[in-house]
PANUZA-445308 format. One record per residue (C-alpha): residue in one letter; x, y, z. Coordinates in Angstrom, 2 decimals. Layout:
N
aa = A; x = X; y = Y; z = Z $
...
***
This chain:
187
aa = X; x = -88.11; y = 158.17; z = -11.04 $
aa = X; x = -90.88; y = 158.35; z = -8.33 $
aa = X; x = -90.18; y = 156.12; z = -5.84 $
aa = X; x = -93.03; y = 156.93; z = -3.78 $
aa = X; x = -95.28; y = 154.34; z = -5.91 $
aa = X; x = -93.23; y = 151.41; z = -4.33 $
aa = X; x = -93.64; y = 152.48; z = -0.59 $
aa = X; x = -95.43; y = 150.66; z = 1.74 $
aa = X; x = -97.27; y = 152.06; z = 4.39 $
aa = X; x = -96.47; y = 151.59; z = 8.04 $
aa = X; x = -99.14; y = 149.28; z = 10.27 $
aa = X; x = -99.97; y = 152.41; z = 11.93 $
aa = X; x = -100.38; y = 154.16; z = 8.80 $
aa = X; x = -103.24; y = 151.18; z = 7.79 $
aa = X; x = -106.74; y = 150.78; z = 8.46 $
aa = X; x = -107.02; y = 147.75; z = 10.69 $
aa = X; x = -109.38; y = 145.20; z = 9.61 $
aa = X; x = -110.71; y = 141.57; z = 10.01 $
aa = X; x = -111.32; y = 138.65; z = 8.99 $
aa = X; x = -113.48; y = 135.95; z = 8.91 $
aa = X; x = -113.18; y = 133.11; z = 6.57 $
aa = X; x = -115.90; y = 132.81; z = 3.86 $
aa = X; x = -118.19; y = 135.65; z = 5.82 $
aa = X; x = -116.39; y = 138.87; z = 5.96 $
aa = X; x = -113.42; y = 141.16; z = 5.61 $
aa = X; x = -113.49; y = 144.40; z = 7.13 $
aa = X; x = -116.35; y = 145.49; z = 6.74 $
aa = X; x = -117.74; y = 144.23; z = 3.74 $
aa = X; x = -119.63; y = 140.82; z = 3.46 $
aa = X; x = -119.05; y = 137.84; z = 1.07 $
aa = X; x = -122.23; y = 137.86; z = -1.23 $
aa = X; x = -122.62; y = 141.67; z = -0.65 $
aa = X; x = -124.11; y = 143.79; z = -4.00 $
aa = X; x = -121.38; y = 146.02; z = -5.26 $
aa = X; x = -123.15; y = 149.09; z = -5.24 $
aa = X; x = -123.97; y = 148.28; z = -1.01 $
aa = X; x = -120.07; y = 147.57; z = -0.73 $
aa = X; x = -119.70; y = 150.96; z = -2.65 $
aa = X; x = -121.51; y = 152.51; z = 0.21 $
aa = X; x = -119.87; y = 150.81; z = 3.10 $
aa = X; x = -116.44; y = 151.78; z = 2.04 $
aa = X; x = -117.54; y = 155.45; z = 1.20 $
aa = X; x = -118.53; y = 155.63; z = 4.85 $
aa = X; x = -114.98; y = 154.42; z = 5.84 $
aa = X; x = -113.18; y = 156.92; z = 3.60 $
aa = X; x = -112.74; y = 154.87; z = 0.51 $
aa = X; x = -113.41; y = 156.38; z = -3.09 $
aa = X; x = -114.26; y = 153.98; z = -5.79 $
aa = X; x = -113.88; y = 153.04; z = -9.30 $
aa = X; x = -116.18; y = 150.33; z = -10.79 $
aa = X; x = -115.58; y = 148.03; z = -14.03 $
aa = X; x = -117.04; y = 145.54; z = -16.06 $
aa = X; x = -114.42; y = 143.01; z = -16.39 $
aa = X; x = -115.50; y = 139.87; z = -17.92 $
aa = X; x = -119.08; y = 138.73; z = -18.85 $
aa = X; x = -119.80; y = 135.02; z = -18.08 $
aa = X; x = -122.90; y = 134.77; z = -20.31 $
aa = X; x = -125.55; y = 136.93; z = -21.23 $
aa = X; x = -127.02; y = 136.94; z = -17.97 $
aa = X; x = -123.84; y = 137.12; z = -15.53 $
aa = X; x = -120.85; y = 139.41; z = -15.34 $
aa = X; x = -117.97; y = 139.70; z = -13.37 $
aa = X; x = -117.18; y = 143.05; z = -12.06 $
aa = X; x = -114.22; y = 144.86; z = -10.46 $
aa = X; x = -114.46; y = 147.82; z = -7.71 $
aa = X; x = -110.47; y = 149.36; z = -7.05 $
aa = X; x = -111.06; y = 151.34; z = -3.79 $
aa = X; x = -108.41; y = 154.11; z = -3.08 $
aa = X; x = -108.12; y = 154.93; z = 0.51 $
aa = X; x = -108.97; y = 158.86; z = -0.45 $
aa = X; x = -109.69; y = 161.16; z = -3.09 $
aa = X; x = -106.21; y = 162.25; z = -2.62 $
aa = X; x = -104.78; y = 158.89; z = -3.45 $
aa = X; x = -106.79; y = 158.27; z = -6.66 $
aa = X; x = -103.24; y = 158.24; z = -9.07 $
aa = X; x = -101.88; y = 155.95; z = -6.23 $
aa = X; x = -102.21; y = 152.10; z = -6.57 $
aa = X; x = -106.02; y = 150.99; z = -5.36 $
aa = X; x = -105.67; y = 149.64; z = -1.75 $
aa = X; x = -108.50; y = 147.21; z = -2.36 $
aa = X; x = -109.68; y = 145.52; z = -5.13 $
aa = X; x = -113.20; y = 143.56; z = -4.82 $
aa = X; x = -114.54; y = 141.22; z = -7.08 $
aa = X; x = -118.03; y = 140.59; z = -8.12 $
aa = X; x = -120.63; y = 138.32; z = -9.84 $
aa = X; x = -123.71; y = 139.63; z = -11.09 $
aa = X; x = -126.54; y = 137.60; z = -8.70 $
aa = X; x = -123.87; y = 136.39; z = -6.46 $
aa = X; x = -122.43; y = 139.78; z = -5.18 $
aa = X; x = -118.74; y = 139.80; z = -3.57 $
aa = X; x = -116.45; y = 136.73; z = -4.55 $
aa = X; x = -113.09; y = 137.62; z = -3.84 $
aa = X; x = -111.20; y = 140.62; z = -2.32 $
aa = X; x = -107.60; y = 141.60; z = -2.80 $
aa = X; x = -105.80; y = 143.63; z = -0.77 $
aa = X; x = -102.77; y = 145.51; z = -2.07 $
aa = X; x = -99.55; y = 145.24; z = 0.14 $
aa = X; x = -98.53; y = 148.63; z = -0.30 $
aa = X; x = -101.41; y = 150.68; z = 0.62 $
aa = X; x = -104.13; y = 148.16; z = 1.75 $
aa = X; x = -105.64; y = 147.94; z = 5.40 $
aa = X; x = -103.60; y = 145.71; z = 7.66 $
aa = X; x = -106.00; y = 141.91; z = 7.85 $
aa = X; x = -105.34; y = 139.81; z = 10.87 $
aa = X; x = -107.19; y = 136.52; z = 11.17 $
aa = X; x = -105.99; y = 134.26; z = 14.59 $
aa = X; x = -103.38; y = 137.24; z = 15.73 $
aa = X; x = -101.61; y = 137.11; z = 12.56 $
aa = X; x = -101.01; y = 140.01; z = 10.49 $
aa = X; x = -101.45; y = 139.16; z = 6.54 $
aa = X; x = -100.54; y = 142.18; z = 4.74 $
aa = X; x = -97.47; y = 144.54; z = 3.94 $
aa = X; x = -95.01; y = 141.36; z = 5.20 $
aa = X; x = -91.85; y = 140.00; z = 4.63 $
aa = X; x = -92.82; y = 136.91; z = 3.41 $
aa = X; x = -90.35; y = 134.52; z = 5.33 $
aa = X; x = -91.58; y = 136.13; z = 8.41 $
aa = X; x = -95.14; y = 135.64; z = 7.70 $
aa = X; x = -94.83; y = 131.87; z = 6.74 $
aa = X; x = -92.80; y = 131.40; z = 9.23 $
aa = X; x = -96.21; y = 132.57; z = 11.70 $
aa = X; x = -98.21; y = 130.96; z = 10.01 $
aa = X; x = -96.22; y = 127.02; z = 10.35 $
aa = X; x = -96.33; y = 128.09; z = 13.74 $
aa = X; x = -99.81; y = 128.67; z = 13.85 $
aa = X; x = -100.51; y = 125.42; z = 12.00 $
aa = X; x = -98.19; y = 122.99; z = 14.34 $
aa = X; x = -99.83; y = 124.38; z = 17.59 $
aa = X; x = -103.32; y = 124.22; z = 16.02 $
aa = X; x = -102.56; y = 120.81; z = 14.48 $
aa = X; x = -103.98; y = 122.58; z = 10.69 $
aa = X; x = -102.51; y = 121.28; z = 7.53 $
aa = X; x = -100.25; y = 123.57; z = 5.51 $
aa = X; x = -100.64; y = 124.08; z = 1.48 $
aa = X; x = -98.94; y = 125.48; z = -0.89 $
aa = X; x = -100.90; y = 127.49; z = -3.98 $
aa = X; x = -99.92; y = 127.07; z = -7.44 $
aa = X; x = -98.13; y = 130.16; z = -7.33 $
aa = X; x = -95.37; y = 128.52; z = -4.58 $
aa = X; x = -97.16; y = 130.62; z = -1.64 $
aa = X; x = -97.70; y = 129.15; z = 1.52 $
aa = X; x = -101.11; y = 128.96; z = 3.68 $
aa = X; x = -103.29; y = 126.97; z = 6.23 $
aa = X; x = -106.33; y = 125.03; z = 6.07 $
aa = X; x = -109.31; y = 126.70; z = 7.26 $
aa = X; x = -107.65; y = 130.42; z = 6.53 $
aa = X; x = -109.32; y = 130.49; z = 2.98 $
aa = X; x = -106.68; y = 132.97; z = 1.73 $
aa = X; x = -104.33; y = 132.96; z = -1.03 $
aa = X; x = -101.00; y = 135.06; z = -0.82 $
aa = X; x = -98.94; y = 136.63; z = -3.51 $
aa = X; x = -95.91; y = 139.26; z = -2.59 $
aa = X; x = -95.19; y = 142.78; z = -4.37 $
aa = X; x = -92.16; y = 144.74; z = -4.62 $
aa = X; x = -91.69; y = 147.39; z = -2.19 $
aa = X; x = -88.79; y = 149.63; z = -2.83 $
aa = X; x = -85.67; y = 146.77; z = -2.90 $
aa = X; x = -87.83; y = 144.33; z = -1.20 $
aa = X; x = -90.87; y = 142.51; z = -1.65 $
aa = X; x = -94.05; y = 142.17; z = 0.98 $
aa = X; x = -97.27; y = 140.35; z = 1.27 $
aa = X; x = -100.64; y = 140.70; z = -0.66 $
aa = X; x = -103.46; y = 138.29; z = 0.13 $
aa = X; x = -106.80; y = 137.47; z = -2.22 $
aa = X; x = -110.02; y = 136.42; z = 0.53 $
aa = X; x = -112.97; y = 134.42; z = -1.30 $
aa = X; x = -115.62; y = 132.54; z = -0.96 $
aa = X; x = -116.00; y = 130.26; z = -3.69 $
aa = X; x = -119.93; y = 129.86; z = -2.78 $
aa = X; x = -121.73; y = 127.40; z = -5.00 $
aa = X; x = -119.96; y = 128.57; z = -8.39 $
aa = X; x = -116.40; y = 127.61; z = -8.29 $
aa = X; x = -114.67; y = 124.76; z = -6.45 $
aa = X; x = -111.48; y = 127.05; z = -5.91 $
aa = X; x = -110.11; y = 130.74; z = -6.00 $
aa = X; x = -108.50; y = 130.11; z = -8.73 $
aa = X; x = -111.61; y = 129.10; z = -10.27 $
aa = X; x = -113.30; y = 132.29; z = -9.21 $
aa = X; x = -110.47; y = 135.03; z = -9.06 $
aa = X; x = -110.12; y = 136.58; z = -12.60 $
aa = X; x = -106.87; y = 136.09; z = -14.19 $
aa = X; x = -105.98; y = 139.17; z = -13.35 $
aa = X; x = -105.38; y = 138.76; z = -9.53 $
aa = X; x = -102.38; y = 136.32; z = -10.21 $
aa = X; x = -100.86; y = 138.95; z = -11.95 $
aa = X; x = -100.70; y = 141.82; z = -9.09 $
aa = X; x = -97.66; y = 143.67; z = -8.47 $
***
């Protein structure tokens, strides 16, 4: 059995990235085109693989983009997964806790986490900033006002964090509204 596929990178082994809620993550920009996004993470070392995943109505599709963090890694799991609507551009982005870049938003690190250790940050975060805490419909904690949903993933005999960043825009009241079904299923 390969093993290898449930290792998790290091933080040093990561790209570090970003993140600001509803605007940007990394480098790529809520309401972006996918081909533009295609472009940006090309110039950051990213190779991608574009699909038409579900079409809304004649006029509107939703499309996926898996990025792999190299040629090399293509039969590897896709670090990051971005999500678009035709005439809306990027909706969500999901970013595998295995192999995706390492997100911080307010000095917390998001990705590739033991989950107890990560909620337990992010209560912290939320008492001293006085932000109400949430649960998604999954069980996962977050915070008001960080605009992220979190999942977990095994990794080897343990499990770590994944996170999903949207912006709903004016088409969706949540991500779950937005975020193909796929998402909840990540692994």
């Amino acid at each position: 059995m390969n093993t290898d596929y449930w290792a998790a990178l290091t933080d040093s082994e990561r790209e570090q990235w970003g993140f600001v809620p509803r605007q940007t993550i990394g480098s790529l920009c809520f309401g972006m085109d996918r081909h533009d996004a295609v472009t940006t993470m090309a110039g950051h070392g990213f190779t991608a693989e574009q699909n038409e995943i579900e079409r809304w109505n004649r006029d509107r599709s939703q499309w996926r983009v898996q990025f792999h963090r190299a040629e090399a890694d293509r039969w590897k799991r896709p670090a990051v997964k971005c999500y678009f609507v035709e005439d809306v551009g990027l909706t969500c982005t999901l970013v595998d806790g295995l192999r995706g870049p390492q997100v911080t938003y307010e000095g917390i690190r998001l990705i590739g986490r033991v989950p107890s250790e990560l909620s337990r940050e992010m209560e912290a975060y939320a008492i001293e900033h006085d932000a109400g805490i949430r649960f998604s419909p999954g069980g996962d904690m977050f915070v008001d006002g960080f605009e992220i949903e979190l999942g977990t993933q095994r990794a080897g005999d343990g499990v770590v964090t994944w996170a999903l960043f949207f912006n709903t825009g004016g088409i969706a009241g949540t991500s779950w509204d937005i975020a193909p079904k796929e998402v909840w299923h990540h692994w």
